[in-house]
C-alpha positions in Angstrom: -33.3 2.3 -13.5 -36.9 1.2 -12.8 -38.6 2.9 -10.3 -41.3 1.3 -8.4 -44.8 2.8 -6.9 -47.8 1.4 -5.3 -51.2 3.0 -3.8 -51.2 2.3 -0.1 -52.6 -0.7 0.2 -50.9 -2.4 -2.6 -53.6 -3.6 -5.0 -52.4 -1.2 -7.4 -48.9 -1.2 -8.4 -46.8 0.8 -11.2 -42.8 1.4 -12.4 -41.5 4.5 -14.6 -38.3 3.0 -16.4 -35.7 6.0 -16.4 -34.7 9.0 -14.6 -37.7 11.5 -13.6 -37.9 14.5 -15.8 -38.4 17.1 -12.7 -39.0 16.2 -8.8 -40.9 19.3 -7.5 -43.0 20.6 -5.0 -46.3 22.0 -6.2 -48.4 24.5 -4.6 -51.7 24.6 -7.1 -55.3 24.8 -6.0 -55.9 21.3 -7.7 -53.2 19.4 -5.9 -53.8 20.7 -2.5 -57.6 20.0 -3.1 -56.7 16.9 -4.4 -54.3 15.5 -1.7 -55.8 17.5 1.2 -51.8 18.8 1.7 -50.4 22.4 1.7 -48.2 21.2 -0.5 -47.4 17.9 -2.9 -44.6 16.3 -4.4 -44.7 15.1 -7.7 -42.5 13.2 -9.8 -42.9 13.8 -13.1 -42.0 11.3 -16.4 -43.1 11.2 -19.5 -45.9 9.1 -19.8 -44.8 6.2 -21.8 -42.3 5.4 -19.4 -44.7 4.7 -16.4 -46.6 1.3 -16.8 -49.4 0.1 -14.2 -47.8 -3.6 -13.4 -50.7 -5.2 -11.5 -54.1 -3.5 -10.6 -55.0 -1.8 -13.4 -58.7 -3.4 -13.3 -58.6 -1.5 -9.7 -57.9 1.9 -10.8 -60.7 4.9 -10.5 -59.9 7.5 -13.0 -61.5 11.1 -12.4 -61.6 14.1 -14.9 -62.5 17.4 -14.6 -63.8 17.4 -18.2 -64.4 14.7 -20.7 -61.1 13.7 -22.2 -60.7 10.4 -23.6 -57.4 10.1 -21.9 -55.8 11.5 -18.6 -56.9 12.2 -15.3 -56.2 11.3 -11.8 -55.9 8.0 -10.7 -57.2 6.4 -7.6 -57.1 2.9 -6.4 -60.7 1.4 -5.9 -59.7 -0.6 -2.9 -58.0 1.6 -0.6 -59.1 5.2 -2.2 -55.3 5.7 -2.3 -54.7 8.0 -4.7 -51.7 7.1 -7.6 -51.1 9.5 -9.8 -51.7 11.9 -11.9 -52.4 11.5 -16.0 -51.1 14.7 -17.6 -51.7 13.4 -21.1 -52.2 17.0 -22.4 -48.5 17.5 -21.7 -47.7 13.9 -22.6 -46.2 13.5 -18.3 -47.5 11.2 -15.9 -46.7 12.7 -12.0 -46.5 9.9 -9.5 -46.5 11.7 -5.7 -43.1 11.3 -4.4 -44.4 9.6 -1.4 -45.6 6.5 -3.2 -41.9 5.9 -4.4 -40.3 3.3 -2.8 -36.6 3.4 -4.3 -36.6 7.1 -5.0 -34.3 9.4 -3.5 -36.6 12.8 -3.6 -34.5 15.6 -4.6 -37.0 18.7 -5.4 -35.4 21.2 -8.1 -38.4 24.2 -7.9 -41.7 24.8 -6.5 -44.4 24.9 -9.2 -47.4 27.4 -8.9 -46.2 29.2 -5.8 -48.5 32.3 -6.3 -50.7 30.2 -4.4 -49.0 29.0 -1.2 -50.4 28.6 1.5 -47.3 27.4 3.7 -44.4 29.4 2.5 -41.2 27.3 2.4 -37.8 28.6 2.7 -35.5 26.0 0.9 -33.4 28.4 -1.2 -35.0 26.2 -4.2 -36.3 28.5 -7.4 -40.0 29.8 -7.0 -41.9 29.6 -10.0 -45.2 31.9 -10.2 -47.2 29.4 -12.1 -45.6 26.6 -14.6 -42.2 27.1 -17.2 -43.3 28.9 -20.1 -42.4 25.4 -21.7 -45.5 24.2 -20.0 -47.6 26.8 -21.1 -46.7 29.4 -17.8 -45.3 32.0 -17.3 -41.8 31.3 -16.7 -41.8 33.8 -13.5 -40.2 33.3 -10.5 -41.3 34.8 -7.0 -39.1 35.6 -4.4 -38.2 33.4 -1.4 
């Protein structure tokens, strides 16, 4: 399956070819200052199956630090944002919302020590990130 994404005003567009690795809801300080949301929803794949398909000469990338690769992407046109470039962790997180064909099924909250709108979903609650991802693997109580 090809899954298809575009920024909101449609100058950028991208596809990730395959089923997402995890659908989530994250509750981090850098997505909620990011998104301006209590909450976001990202879609994570690895990054060499998400290709920009038209656009690309339209994308913004921003970095916290000076990496060669990664970052969030933004389109230039609209300021829509697109994704995110986790290259460290070799994932690319496309927000949920920019998903046209997707049916968004969230398996955990991600970095839930730092909610600021609890959610009651009965979903797993992890502190921070699976120690696979560097975290610590602990879950929080609904």
């Amino acid at each position: 399956m090809i899954y298809h994404a575009q920024c909101s005003f449609g100058a950028v567009k991208l596809e990730a070819e395959g089923e997402p690795l995890v659908q989530c809801y994250c509750h981090c300080n850098s997505c909620r200052s990011r998104t301006g949301s209590p909450i976001s929803a990202p879609v994570l794949w690895p990054r060499t199956q998400v290709r920009f398909t038209s656009g690309k000469d339209k994308l913004r990338r921003y970095l916290k630090n000076n990496l060669p690769e990664g970052g969030v992407y933004s389109c230039e046109v609209c300021n829509g944002l697109v994704g995110v470039d986790l290259a460290g962790a070799g994932l690319f997180d496309i927000f949920a919302g920019l998903l046209s064909d997707l049916d968004f099924k969230p398996s955990v909250h991600l970095n839930y020590e730092n909610a600021v709108l609890p959610i009651r979903d009965g979903l797993p609650k992890l502190k921070d990130m699976p120690e696979d991802w560097g975290g610590s693997g602990e879950f929080l109580a609904e």
